[in-house]
C-alpha positions as CSV (number, residue, x, y, z in Angstrom):
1,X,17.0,9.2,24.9
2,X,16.7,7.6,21.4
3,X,14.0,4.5,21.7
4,X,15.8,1.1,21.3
5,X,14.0,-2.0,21.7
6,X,15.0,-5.3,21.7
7,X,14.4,-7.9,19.0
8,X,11.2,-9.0,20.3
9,X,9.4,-6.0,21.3
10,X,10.8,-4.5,17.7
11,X,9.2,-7.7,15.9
12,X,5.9,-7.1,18.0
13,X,6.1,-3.4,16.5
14,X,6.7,-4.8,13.1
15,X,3.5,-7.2,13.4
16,X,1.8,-3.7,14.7
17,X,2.3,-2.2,12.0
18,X,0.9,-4.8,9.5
19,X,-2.4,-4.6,11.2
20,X,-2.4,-0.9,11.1
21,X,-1.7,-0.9,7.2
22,X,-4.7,-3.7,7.1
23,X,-7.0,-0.7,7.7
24,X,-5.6,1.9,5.5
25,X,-8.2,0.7,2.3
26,X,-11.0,0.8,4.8
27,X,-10.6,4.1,6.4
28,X,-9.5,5.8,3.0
29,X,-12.9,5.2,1.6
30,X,-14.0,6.2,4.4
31,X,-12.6,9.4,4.5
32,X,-13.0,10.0,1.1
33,X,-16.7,10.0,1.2
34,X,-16.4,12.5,4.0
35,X,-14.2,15.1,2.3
36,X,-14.1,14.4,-1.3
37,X,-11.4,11.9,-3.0
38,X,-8.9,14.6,-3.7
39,X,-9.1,16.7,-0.3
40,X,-10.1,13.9,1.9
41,X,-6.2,12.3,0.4
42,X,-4.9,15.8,1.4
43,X,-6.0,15.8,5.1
44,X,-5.1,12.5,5.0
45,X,-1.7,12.8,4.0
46,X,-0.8,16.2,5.9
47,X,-2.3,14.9,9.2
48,X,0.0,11.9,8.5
49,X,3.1,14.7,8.2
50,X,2.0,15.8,11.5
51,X,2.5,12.5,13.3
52,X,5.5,11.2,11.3
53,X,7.5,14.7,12.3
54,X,6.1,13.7,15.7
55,X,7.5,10.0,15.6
56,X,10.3,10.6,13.7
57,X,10.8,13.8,13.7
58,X,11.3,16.8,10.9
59,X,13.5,14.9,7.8
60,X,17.5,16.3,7.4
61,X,17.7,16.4,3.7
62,X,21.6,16.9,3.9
63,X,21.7,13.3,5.7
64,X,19.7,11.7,2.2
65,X,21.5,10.5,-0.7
66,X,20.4,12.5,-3.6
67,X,19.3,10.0,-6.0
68,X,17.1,8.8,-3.1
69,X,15.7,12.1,-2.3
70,X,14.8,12.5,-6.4
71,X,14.0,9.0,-7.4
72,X,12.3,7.9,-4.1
73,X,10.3,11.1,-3.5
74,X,8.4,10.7,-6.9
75,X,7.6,7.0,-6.9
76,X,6.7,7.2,-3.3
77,X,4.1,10.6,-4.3
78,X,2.8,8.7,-7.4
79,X,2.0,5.6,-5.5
80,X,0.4,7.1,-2.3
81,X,-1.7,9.5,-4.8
82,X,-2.7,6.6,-7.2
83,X,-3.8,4.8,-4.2
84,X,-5.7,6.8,-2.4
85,X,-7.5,8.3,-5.4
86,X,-8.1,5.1,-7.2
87,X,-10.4,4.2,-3.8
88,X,-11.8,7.6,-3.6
89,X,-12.9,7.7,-6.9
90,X,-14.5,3.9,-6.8
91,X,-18.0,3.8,-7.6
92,X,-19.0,2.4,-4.3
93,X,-17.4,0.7,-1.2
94,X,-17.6,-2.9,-2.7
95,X,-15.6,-1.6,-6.0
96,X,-13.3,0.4,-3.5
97,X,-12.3,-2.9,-1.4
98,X,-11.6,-5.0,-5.3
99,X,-9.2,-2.1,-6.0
100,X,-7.6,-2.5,-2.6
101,X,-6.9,-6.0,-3.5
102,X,-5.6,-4.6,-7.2
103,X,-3.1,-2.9,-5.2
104,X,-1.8,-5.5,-3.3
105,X,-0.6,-6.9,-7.0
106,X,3.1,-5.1,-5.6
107,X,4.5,-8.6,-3.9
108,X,4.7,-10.1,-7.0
109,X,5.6,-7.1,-8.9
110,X,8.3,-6.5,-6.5
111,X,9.9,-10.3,-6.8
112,X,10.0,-10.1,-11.1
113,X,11.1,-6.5,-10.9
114,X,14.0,-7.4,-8.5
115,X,15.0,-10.2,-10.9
116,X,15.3,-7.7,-13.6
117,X,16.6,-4.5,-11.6
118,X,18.5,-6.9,-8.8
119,X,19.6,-9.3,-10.2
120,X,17.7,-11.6,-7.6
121,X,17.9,-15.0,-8.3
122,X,14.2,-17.0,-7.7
123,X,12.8,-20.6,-8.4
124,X,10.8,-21.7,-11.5
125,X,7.6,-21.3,-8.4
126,X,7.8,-17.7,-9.4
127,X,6.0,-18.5,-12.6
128,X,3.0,-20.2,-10.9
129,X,3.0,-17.9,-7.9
130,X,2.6,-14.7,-10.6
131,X,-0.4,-16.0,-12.3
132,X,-2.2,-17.6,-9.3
133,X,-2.0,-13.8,-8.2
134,X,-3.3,-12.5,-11.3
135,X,-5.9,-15.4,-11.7
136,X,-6.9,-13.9,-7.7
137,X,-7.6,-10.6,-9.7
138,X,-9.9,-11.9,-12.1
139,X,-11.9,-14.1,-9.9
140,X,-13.0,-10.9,-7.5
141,X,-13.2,-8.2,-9.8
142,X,-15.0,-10.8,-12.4
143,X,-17.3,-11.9,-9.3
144,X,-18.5,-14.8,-10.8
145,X,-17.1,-17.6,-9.1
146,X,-14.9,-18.0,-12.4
147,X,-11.7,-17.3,-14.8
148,X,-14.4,-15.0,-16.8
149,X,-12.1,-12.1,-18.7
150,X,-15.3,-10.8,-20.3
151,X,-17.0,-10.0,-16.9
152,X,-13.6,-8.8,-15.4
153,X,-13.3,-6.4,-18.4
154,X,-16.6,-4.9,-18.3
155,X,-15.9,-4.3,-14.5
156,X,-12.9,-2.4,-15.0
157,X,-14.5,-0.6,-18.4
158,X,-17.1,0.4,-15.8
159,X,-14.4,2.8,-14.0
160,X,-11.2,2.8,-15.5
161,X,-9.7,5.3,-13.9
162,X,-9.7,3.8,-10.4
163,X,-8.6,0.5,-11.8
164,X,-5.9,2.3,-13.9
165,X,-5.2,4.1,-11.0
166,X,-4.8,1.0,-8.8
167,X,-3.1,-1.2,-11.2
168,X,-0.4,1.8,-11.6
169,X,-0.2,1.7,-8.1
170,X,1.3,-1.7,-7.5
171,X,4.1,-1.1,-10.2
172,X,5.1,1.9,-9.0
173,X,5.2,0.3,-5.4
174,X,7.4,-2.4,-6.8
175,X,9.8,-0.6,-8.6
176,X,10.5,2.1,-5.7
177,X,10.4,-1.0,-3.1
178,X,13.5,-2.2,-5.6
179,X,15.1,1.0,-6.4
180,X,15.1,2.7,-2.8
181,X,17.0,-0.7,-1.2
182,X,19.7,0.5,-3.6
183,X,19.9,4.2,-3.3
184,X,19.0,4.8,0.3
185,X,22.1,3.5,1.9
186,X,19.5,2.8,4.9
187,X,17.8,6.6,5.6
188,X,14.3,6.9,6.0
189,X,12.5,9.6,4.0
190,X,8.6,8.6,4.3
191,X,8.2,11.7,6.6
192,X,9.6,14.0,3.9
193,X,7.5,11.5,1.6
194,X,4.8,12.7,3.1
195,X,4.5,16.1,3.0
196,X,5.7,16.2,-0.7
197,X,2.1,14.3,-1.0
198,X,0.4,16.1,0.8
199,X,1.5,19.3,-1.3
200,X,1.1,17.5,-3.9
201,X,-2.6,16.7,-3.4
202,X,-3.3,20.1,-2.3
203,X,-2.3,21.7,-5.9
204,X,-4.6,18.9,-7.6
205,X,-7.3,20.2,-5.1
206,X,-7.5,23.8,-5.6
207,X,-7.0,23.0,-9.1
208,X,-9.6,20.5,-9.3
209,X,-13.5,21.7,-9.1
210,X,-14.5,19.5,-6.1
211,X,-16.7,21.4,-3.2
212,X,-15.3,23.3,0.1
213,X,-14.5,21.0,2.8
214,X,-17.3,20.1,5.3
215,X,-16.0,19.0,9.0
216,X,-18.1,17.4,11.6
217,X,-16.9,15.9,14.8
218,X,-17.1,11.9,12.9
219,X,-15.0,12.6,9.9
220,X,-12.5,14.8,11.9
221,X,-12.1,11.7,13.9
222,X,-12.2,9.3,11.2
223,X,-9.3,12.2,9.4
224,X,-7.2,11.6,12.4
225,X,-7.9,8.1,12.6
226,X,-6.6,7.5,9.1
227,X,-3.8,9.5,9.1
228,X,-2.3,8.1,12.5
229,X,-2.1,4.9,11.7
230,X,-0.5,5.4,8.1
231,X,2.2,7.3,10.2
232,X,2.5,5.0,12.5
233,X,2.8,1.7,10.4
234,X,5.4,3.2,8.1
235,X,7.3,4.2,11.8
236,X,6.5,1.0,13.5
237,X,7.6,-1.0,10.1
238,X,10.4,0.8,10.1
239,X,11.5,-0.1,13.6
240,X,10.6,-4.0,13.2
241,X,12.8,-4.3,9.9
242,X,15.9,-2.7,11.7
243,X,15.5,-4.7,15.0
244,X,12.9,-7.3,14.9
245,X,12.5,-10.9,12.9
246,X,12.8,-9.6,9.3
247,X,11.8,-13.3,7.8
248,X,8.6,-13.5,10.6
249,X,7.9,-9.7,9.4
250,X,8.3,-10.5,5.9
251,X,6.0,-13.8,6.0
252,X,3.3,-11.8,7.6
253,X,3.1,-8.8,5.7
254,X,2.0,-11.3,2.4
255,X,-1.3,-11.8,4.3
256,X,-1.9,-8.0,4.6
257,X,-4.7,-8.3,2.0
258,X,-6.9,-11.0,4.1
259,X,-6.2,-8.2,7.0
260,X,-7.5,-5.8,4.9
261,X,-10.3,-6.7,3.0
262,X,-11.8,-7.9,6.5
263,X,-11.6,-4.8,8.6
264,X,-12.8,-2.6,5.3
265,X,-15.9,-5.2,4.9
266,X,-16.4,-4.4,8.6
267,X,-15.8,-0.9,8.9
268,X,-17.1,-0.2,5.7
269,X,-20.3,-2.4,6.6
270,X,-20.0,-4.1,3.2
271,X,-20.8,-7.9,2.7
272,X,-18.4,-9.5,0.5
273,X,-19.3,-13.2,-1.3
274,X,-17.8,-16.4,-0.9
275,X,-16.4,-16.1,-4.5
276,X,-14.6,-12.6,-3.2
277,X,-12.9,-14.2,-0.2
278,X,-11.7,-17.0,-2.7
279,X,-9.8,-14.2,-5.0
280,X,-8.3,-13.2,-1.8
281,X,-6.9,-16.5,-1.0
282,X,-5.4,-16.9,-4.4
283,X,-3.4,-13.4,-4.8
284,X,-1.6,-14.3,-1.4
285,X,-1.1,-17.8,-1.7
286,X,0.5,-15.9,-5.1
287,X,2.3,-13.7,-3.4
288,X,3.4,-16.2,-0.8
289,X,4.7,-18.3,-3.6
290,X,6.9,-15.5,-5.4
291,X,8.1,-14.4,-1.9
292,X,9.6,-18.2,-1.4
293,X,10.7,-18.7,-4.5
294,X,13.5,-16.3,-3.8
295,X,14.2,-17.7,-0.4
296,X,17.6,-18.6,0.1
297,X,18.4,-17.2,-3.6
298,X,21.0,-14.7,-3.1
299,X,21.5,-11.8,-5.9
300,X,23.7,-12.3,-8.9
301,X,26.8,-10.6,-8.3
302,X,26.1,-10.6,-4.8
């Protein structure tokens, strides 16, 4: 019998599943110093297979559109890989909760992309909302209480590749958050998503010269952790946007990166500075701001 809950047990679900996503950055890193950053992202991602063929069981290709199947499948593997990599490769766990925040760039990416792709009509609040977002960026990765480019450039200059890595991230996110709610005529492929990421990440591992993998009874737990609750936010999401309170989901989800940051301070035992918390504040009071400047806006052409 096909699970089918009502509107507010499916919102409850949705509201689930933002907390789970709050603790992906955190258990990640975690994760990562466990097994490596490339094969700690491949357990990751194959256990999540495991649990998303479980919820959702194993992905019907035929039932896909194809430009979804093509399109979707490599923005969705490039943005899971740059993500999980650009915190496995930070230089420690402070640098790997700054990138998380890098990543959560993708709100305000995804409101100017869907002007351009969409057609989605949006206040002049846009405008402010994009900068106070990018202004956010600055202030943590600068970490010194101020607008200070210099300091936010030598940051980045100090590991490029995660911050490249991150940055990339959030723009791919946007763009396959824009082109997906065109082309997948309302199918769910993040199982199949998966495993193509998991593969993926697998090739770059035996390819790559990073050591055997090490297990113990913590980071098997921690693997397991990690890999559950991805599959089970991108489920439960999935379930809340269908049948739950898509405007209380959508408000919520824009303060994913205070939920986040705080559980990867916690679990990651990191102390984070009054001047961090601030650049926090300011990319989702961006975020929030782009989100409601396209609030009753419909699309052109719509």
């Amino acid at each position: 019998m096909q699970f089918s809950p009502g509107r507010n047990a499916a919102t409850l679900l949705g509201l689930l599943a933002i907390l789970l996503w709050g603790t992906v950055v955190g258990l990640i890193r975690g994760v990562s110093e466990s097994f490596g950053a490339i094969g700690g992202a491949a357990l990751i991602y194959t256990v999540g297979s495991i649990f998303l063929v479980g919820l959702l069981g194993f992905p019907k290709l035929r039932s896909f559109p194809r430009s979804y199947l093509i399109v979707g499948s490599l923005l969705f593997v490039a943005y899971e890989i740059c993500l999980s990599l650009s915190l496995g490769f930070a230089i420690d766990r402070g640098q790997a909760i700054e990138l998380g925040i890098v990543n959560y760039l993708w709100p305000c990416f995804t409101v100017v992309l869907a002007m351009v792709i969409n057609g989605q009509r949006a206040s002049a609040w846009v405008v402010p909302g994009v900068l106070l977002s990018i202004c956010g960026i600055v202030w943590v990765v600068g970490g010194s209480g101020a607008l200070s480019w210099e300091r936010t450039v030598a940051n980045v200059s100090s590991n490029p590749l995660s911050y490249g890595l991150a940055f990339s991230g959030a723009i791919i996110w946007a763009v396959y958050c824009n082109v997906t709610k065109r082309f997948a005529d309302g199918k769910n492929g993040v199982a199949l998503f998966f495993m193509l990421t998991a593969a993926a990440l697998w090739v770059k591992y035996f390819l790559s010269a990073e050591p055997a993998l090490q297990f113990s009874a913590p980071s098997t737990i921690e693997l397991c952790v990690t890999g559950g609750a991805m599959a089970a936010g991108y489920a439960l999401w999935n379930v809340g946007i269908l049948k739950g309170n898509l405007t209380l989901l959508a408000t919520a989800s824009y303060f994913t990166p205070v939920l986040s940051t705080f559980f990867a301070a916690v679990w990651l035992s990191t102390r984070l500075t009054a001047t961090f918390w601030q650049g926090v504040a300011m990319v989702t009071a961006g975020s929030l701001l782009c989100w409601a400047a396209t609030r009753g806006k419909s699309a052109r052409g719509a």
